[in-house]
C-alpha positions in Angstrom: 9.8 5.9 -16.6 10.1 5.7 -20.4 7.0 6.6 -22.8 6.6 3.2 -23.7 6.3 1.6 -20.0 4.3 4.7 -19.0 1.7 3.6 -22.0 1.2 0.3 -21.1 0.9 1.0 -17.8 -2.0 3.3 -19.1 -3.3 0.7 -21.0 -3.3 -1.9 -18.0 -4.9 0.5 -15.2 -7.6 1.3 -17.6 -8.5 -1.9 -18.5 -8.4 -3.2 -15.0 -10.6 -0.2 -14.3 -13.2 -0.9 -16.4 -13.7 -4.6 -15.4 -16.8 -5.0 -13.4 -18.0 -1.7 -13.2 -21.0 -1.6 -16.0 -19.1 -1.1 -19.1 -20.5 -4.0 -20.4 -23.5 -3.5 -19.0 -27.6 -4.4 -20.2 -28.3 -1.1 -20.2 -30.3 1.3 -18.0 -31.9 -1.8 -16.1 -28.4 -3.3 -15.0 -27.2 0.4 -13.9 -31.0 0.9 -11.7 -30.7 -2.3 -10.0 -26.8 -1.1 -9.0 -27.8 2.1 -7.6 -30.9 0.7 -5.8 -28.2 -2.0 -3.9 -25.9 0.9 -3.2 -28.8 3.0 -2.3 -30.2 1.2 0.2 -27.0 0.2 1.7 -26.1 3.6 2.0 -29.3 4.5 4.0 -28.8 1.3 5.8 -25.1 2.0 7.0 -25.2 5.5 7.4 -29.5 6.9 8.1 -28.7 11.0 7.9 -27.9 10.4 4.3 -31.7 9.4 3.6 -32.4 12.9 5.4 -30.0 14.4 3.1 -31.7 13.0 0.0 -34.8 14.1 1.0 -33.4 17.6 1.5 -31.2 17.5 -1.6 -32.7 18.7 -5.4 -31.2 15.3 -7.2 -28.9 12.4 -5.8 -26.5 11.4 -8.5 -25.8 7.5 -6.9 -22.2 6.2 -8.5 -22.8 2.5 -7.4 -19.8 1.2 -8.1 -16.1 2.9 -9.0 -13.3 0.6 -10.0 -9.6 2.5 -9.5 -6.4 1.4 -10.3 -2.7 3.0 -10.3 0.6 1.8 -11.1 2.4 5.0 -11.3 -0.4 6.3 -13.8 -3.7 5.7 -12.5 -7.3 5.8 -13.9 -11.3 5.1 -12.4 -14.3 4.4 -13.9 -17.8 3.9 -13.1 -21.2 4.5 -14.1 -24.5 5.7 -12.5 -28.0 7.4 -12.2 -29.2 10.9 -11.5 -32.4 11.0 -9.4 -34.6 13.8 -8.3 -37.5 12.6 -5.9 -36.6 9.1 -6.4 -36.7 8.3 -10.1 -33.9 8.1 -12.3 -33.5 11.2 -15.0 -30.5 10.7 -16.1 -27.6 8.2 -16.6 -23.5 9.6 -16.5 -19.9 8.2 -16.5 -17.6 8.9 -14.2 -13.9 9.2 -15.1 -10.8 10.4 -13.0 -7.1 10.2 -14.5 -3.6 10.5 -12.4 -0.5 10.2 -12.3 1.9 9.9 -9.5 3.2 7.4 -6.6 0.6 5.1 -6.7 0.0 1.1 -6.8 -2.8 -0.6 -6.3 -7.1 -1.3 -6.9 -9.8 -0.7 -5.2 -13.8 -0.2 -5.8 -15.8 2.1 -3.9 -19.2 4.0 -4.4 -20.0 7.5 -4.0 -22.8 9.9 -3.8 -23.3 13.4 -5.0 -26.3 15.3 -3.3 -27.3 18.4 -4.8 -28.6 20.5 -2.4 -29.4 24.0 -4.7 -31.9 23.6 -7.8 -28.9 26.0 -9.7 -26.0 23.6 -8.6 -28.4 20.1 -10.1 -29.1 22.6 -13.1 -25.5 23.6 -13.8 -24.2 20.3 -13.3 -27.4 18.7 -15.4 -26.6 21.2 -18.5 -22.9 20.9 -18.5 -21.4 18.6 -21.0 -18.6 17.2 -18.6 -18.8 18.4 -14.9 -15.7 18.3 -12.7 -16.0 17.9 -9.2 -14.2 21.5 -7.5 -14.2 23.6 -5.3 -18.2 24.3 -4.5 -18.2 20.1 -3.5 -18.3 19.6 0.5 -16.3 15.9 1.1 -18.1 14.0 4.2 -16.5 11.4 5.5 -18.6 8.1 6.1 -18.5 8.6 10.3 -20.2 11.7 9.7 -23.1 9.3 7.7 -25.0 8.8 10.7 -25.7 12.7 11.6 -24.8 13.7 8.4 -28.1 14.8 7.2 -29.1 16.6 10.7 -25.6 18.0 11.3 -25.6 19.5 7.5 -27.0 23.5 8.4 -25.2 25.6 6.3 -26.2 25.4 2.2 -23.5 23.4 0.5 -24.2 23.0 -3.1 -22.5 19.5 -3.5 -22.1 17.3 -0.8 -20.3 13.7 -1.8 -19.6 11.1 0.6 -17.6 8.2 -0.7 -18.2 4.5 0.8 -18.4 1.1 0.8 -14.4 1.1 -0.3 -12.6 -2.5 -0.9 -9.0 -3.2 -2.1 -5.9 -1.6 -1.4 -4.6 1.4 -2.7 -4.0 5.0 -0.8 -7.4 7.3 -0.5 -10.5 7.4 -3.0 -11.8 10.6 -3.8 -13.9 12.6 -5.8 -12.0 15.1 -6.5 -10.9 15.3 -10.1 -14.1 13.0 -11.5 -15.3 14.1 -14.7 -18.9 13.3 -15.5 -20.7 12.8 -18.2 -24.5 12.0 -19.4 -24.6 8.8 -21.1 -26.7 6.6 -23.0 -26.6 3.2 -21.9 
């Protein structure tokens, strides 16, 4: 693939990213009334999570992620932190590859801090990564997933609610970052 076709392709999977996803979006209304929807549906679809928010320090809801790839691939999404059920915070999240890879999809995701440091580190960094301290659930675990969750994990995410069709949707990767919206 030459330079040229590999920036266009860019260009293209991060524009179609971006669309209908909150880029454009009101502001911290527009973002709240997404992660309420995604919220609830989580708790609805999958009741250990609520369990788990209870038990976490701070949820950090990513209501709605929009990936594409076409041999370079790109997401983007926006969200709310909140700790005890009000929103603190508002962040980005952005995730960048390249590889074999065609398609779109949208999906939303959930971080639950369970450790005061690991909401504190990831709250004072100026672009947190998702790595290695980050337990990956898988939505079947949803239902038990709260009860079944013994050990202390600092970061548990569990992706859902995916639609479209391209390979996997991970966190993995995902750079964060506060915004102003």
């Amino acid at each position: 693939m030459d330079r040229r076709a590999m920036l266009v392709g860019l260009g293209a999977t991060m524009g179609l990213a971006a669309c209908a996803n909150g880029v454009n979006s009101t502001g911290g209304s527009t973002i709240d009334a997404r992660v309420d929807v995604a919220r609830d549906y989580l708790y609805q679809q999958y009741p250990g999570t609520r369990d788990l928010a209870d038990r976490s320090a701070g949820v950090l809801f990513m209501p709605l992620i929009t990936e594409a790839g076409f041999g370079v691939g790109g997401a983007y999404g926006r969200g709310a932190l909140r700790i005890n059920g009000a929103t603190v915070d508002y962040y980005s999240a952005a995730k960048a590859s390249v590889g074999f890879q065609i398609g779109a999809q949208q999906y939303a995701h959930a971080l639950f801090f369970m450790t005061p440091d690991a909401l504190a580190q990831f709250r004072t960094s100026s672009g947190w990564v998702a790595g290695a301290d980050v337990r990956y659930a898988v939505p079947d675990q949803g239902a038990s997933l709260g009860k079944d969750t013994t050990e202390i994990t600092p970061v548990v995410a569990l992706v859902y609610g995916q639609s479209g069709l391209i390979a996997g949707a991970t966190v993995a990767g995902t750079k964060y970052t506060r915004i102003i919206p």
